[in-house]
N, C-alpha and C positions, 0 to 999 in steps of 0.2 A: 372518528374513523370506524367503520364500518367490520365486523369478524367476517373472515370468508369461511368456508366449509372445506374440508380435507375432498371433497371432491371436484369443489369450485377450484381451488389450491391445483390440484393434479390436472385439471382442463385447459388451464390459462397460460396459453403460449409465454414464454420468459419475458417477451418485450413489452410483453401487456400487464405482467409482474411488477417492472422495473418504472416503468410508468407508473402504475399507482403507487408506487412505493414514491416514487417522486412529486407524485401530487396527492400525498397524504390522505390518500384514500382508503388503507387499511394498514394494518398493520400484521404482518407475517406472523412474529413471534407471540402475539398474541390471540391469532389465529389457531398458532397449530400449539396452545398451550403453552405455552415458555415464556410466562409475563413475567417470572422473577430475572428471566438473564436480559431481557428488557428494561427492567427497573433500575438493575446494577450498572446500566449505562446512563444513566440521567444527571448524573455531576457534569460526565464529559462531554456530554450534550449541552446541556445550561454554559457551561464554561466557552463553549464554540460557540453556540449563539449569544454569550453576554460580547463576545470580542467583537462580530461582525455588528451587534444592535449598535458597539460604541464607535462605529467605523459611520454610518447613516447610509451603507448602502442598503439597507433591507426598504428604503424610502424612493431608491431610485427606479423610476419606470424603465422598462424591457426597449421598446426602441430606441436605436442609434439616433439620437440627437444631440446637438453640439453639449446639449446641457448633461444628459445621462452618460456622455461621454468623461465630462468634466468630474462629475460626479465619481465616478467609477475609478478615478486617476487618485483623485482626494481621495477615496476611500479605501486605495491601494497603500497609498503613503501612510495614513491611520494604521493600517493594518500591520503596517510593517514598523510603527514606532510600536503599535502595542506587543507584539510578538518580541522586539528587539528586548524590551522589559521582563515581560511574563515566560518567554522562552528561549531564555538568551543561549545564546553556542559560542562558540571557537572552530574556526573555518581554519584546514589544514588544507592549501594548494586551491588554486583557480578552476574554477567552475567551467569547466570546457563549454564550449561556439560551438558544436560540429555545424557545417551546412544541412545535416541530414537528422531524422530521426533516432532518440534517442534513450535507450532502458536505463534507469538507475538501479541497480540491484545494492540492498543493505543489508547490515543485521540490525536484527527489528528484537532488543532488548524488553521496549516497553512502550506504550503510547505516545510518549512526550518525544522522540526523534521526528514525528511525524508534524508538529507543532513546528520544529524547527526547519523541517523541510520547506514547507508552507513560508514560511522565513525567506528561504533561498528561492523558490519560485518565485514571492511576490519583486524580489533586489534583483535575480541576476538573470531570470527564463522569466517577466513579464509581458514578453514578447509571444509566448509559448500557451497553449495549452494544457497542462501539467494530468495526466491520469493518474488516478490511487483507487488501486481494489480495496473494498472497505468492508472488514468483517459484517454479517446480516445487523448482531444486535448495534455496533458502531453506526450504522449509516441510518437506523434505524431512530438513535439517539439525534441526529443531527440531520432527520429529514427536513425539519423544517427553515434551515439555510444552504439546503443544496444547491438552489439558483443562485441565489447570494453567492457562494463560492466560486460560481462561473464565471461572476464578475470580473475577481481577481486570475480567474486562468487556471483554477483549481477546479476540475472533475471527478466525481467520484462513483464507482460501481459498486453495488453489495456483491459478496461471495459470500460461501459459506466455508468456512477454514476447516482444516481436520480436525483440530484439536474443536470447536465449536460443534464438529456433529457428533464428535464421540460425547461432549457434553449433553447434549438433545437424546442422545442412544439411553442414558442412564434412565432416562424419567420417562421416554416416549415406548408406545407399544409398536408394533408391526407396523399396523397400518399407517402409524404416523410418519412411521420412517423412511416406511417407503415413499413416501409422498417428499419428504425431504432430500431423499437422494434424488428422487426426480428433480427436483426442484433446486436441488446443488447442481445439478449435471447441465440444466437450463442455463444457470447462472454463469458456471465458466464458459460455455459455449459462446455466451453473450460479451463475457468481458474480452476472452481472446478476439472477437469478433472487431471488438471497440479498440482492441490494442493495434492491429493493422489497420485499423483505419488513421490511430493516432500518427503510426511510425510512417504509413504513406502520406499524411499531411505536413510531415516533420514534426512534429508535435514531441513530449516527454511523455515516457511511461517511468511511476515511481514503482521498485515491485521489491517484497524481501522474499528471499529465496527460500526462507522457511515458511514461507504462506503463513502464519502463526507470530504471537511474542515466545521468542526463546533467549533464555540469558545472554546463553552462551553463541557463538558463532557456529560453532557443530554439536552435535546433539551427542555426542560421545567421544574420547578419545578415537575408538574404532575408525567413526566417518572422517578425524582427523589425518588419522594414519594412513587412510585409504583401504582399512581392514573390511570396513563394513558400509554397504549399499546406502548411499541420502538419499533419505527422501525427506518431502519429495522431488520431485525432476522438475522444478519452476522453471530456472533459467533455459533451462534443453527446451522445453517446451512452447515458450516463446520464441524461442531462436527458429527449432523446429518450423512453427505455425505461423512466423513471418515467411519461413524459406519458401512455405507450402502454399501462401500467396503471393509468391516472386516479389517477395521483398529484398534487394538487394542493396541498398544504403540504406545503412544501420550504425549504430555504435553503441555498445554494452560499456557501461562504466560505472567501476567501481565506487563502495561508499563506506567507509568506514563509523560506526558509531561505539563510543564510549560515553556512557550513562556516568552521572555523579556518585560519587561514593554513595554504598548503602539505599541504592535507588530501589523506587517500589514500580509497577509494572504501569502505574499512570501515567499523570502528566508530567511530574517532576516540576508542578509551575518555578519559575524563582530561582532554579537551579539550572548551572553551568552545563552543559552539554561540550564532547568534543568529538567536531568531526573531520573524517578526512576523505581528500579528493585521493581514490588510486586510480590505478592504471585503467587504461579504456581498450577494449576488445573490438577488431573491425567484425562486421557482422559474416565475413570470408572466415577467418580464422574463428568465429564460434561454431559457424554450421561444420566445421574441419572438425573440430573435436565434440561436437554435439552428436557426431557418426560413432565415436570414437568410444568404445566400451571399456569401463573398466574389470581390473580381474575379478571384484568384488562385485559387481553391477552396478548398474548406473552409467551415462559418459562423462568422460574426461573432463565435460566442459563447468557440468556442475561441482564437481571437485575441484577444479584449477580457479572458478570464479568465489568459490567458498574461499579457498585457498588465498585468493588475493585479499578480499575481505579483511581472513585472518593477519596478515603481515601489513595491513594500513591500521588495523588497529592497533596492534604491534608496533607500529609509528607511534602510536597515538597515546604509548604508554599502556594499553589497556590487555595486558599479557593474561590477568587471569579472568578475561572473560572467553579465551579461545575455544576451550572445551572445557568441560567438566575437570575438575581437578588436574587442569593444565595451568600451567605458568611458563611452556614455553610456545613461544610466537614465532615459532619456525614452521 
């Protein structure tokens, strides 16, 4: 893969980005300097590509023929006996049918929910096209089965997360940075872009509301209490920029995740995962409270969807992951 130049970088329209990113034509992070938080992805990389090499879709040809078809079926079922192993769960309540387009919002603990998710799309949405915004160094580790995952219904976009630029800020100069906010601001414009096209196809968007891995479900008692402004505003903003493309069948649904005891922020291979199905939002009643400010900042809607999060994990047994030094799940 080829180094771009922090100018080249700054010139290249995001789709033109996003493509070479997908046909492993360069590599970003070690473009604009940042090969060690590219490195520190290559377990979780290797790990995704050993599951899909033992599946034998990376062998299957690109057009729809009865054979790549056959293929692509078998190598769902693979996918889904290996997962069932390496990333087992506990499924709490039935995976909603909507007819329509549909957001999963979770708490995103650690890497290993997302393993399991991949789980539940390939069993219950293989009907579906499934979207996952995917950290830059993430999707970067696992460029090399991004079509592979299509296979199975699994799409993924890089972003660039806050907590991921405030890492880049530490060690980058001006000039770098700027180049990376451009280059972050490219990236969301691009994904929201891909999420309305998903939720007008009917398609799944998978999305955590903390854009980031955070333990806990709110980042403080404060944002628990409704003391203090969440950020950031994920769910509003979707909601938002569905409404803003007349999107009007929708459904927001809840996702609870409870990590194994003494979980570390990987995969958790091996280990029991518990999740749970909550409540589901019609996309009328999110733009209602998406309007809807709170006294502290922020609207209503990402509080109330935090909020639900909090009380299915709370089902789920999983009280003291609510907030920081909480134990209650109210």
């Amino acid at each position: 893969m080829r180094k771009l130049s922090l100018d080249e970088i700054k010139a290249m329209p995001a789709t033109d980005i996003v493509n070479g990113l997908r046909g492993r034509q360069f590599s970003l992070l070690q473009s604009l300097g940042f090969h060690k938080m590219r490195a520190e992805m290559n377990f979780t990389g290797f790990v995704c590509w050993a599951i899909i090499a033992l599946t034998g879709l990376r062998k299957e040809a690109s057009p729809e023929t009865p054979r790549a078809m056959n293929l692509r079926s078998k190598g769902r079922s693979k996918v889904e006996k290996i997962l069932e192993r390496a990333a087992p769960c506990n499924l709490k309540g039935d995976p909603p049918h909507f007819g329509c387009g549909t957001v999963f919002g979770f708490n995103h603990p650690s890497l290993g929910e997302i393993l399991r998710f991949i789980l539940i799309c390939v069993k219950k949405y293989h009907d579906r096209v499934n979207l996952f915004p995917v950290n830059l160094p993430w999707f970067e580790a696992i460029m090399p089965i991004v079509h592979d995952l299509e296979k199975i219904g699994i799409y993924v976009m890089p972003i660039i997360t806050p907590s991921t630029r405030a890492k880049m800020a530490k060690k980058a100069d001006s000039d770098t940075m700027e180049v990376v906010d451009s280059l972050s601001d490219g990236l969301k414009t691009l994904y929201l872009q891909k999420c309305v096209e998903f939720i007008k196809a009917g398609d799944s968007i998978w999305v955590a509301p903390t854009a980031t891995r955070q333990k806990t479900v709110f980042r403080s008692i404060g944002c628990k209490n409704g003391n203090v402004a969440i950020e950031p505003q994920t769910m509003t903003l979707l909601a938002l920029t569905l409404k803003r493309y007349k999107v009007t069948d929708c459904n927001f649904q809840v996702i609870g995740v409870v990590p194994p005891e003494e979980f570390g922020r990987g995969l958790n291979l091996f280990r029991t995962y518990n999740l749970g199905m909550g409540c589901s939002i019609s996309m009328q009643s999110a733009i209602g409270t998406a309007r809807e400010r709170m006294p502290c900042g922020g609207s209503r809607f990402e509080f109330d969807f935090l909020s639900n999060i909090a009380n299915t994990v709370s089902g789920l047994k999983g009280r003291n992951i609510i907030a920081p030094n909480s134990t209650d799940g109210t």
